[in-house]
C-alpha positions, 0 to 999 in steps of 0.5 A, spaced: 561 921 757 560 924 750 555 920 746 560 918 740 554 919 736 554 926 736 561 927 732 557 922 727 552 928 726 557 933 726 561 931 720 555 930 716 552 937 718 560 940 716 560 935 709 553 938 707 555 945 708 561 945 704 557 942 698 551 947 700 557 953 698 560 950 693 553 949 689 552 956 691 558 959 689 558 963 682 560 960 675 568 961 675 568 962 667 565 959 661 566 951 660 571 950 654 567 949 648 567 942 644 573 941 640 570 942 632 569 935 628 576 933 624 576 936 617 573 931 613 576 930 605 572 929 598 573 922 600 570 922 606 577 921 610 578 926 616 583 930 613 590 927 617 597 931 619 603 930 614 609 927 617 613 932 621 620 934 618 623 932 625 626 924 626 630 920 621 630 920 614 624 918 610 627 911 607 624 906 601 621 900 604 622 893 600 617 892 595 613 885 595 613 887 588 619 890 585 617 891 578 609 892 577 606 894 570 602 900 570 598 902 564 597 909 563 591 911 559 585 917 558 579 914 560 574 911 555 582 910 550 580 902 550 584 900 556 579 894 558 580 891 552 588 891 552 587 889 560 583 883 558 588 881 552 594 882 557 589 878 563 588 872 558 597 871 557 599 865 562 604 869 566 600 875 565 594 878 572 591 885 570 585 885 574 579 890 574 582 897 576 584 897 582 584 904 584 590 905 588 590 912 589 585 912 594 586 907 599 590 911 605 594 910 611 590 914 618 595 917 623 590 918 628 595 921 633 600 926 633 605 920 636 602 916 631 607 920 626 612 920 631 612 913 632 612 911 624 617 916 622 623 913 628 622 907 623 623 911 617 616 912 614 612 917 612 604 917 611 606 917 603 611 910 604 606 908 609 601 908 602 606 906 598 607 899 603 599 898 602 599 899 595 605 894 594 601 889 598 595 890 595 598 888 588 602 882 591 595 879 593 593 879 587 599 877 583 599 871 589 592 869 588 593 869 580 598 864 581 601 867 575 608 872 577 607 879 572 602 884 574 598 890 570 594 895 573 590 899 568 587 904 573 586 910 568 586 915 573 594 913 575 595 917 569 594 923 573 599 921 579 605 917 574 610 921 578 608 918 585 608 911 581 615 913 579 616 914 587 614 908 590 616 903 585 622 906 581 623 899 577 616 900 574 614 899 567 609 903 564 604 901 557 601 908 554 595 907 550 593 912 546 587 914 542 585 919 538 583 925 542 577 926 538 574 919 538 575 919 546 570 925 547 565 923 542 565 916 548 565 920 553 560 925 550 555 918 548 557 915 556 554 921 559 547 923 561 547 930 560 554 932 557 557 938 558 563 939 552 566 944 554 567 939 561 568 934 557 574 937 553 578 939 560 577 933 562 580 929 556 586 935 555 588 933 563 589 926 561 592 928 554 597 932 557 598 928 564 600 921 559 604 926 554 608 929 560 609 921 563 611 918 555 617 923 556 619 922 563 618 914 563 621 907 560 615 904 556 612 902 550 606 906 546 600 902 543 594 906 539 588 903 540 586 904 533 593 899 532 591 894 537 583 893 534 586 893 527 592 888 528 592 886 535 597 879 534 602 885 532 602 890 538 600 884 543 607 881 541 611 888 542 608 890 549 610 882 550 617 883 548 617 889 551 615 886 558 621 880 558 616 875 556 613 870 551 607 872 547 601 867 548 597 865 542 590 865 548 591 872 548 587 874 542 581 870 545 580 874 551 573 871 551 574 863 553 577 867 559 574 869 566 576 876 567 571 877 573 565 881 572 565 888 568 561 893 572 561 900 572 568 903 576 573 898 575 572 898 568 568 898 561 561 894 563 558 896 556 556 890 550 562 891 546 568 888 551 562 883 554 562 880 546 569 877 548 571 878 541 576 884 538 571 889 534 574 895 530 575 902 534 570 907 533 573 913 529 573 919 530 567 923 527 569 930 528 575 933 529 574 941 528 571 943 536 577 939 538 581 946 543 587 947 540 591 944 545 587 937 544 588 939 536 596 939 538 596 933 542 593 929 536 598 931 532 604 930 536 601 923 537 600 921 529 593 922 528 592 928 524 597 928 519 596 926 512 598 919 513 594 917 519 588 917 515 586 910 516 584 913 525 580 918 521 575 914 517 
């Protein structure tokens, strides 16, 4: 009779031999090379696909806040100062800047977009909800029932405000193009004028194309520093709502902190007191462009001289 120990042995002899002939066997091809790092944005967020054309219509979720005000302005235009004037009025929020423009939604995955638009969203409304909740937060937490955000940068996106809240209401804060580069000249450490000249003309152009395209009311810094109780109570008509004495004490109220990014930090809006605008200088460098813009809002006719001198 056979020992049984030897079939033990066979099996083994054959199993190594096999692998012997896999490991000597020749490569079949290069192994797939690694799949490249995702694009990565200027903000840092790996780049994600649009929403396909495929699947339901892209419908308008429900807003918590259906009528937000947004105040448009340039940077360095005096928006802190009417921020906290607004912030001061009992059924008024505005907070800091909220910079709702960079908070985005990531569809990590192709039936990620597949999912959301059998619900009838895109990567833009799915924003548009996280910008939404965003402000009822804040307007919840304020206990009061009117919101403002005065992100100066809004300005160049006012057509995806419109979009995402068509019952919006808007502010637009004007100052004289001149004395916005001179602030801005005077902020920066090594200024460029020619970049600064761009970056002024951008806004100035963004806020003109949004004053003609939106429902809203115009405020001059130059008129809010002069006679603040007057253009207080237009911006309060304007919003439904009756004007509050408190707000031409905006220094007996918590703002919260003035830091660099979401607002004017300098000693001048810390002073809690309305203090006369700035004028402008020098208005001969101004680009023609910029020149035609000051001139359409008022201030290089012969009668504005009082936001010249």
């Amino acid at each position: 009779m056979q020992d049984p120990r030897w079939d033990a042995v066979r099996k083994g002899l054959r199993r190594r031999g096999r692998l012997l002939g896999e490991a000597l066997k020749p490569p079949a091809g290069k192994p797939p090379a690694p799949r490249p790092a995702p694009e990565r944005g200027l903000d840092g967020i790996p780049a994600q696909p649009d929403s396909g054309p495929d699947g339901p219509p892209v419908e308008r979720a429900r807003r918590l806040v259906e009528s937000p005000v947004f105040l448009l302005s340039s940077v360095r235009s005096g928006s802190t100062l009417l921020r906290v004037l607004l912030n001061s009025h009992a059924r008024i929020r505005a907070p800091h800047e909220m910079h709702l423009r960079t908070l985005h939604v990531r569809q990590d995955r192709d039936f990620t977009v597949t999912a959301m638009r059998e619900l009838g969203l895109d990567r833009e409304e799915l924003e548009h909800m996280l910008w939404d909740r965003v402000l009822c937060h804040a307007l919840e937490r304020s206990g009061k029932d009117l919101i403002v955000d005065k992100t100066p940068a809004n300005t160049l996106m006012w057509p995806r405000l419109r979009r995402a809240w068509p019952e919006a209401r808007y502010i637009f804060l004007i100052r004289h193009p001149a004395a916005v580069v001179e602030s801005l000249t005077a902020r920066r450490r090594d200024p460029d004028r020619d970049a600064i000249h761009a970056e002024v003309l951008q806004y100035a152009e963004r806020l003109e194309e949004a004053q003609e395209a939106l429902d809203g009311v115009t405020v001059a810094y130059e008129d809010l520093t002069a006679d603040p109780e007057r253009e207080t109570r237009r911006i309060c008509t304007y919003l439904g709502v009756e004007w509050d004495e408190a707000m031409l004490d905006y220094g007996s109220k918590d703002h919260g902190d003035f830091r660099p990014h979401i607002g004017d930090w300098s000693e001048k809006i810390r002073s809690g007191r309305i203090q006369p605008a700035r004028t402008a200088k020098d208005c001969a460098d101004l680009p023609p462009r910029l020149k035609e813009i000051a001139e359409a809002w008022g201030y290089l006719t012969p009668d504005a001289a009082e936001h010249l001198h």
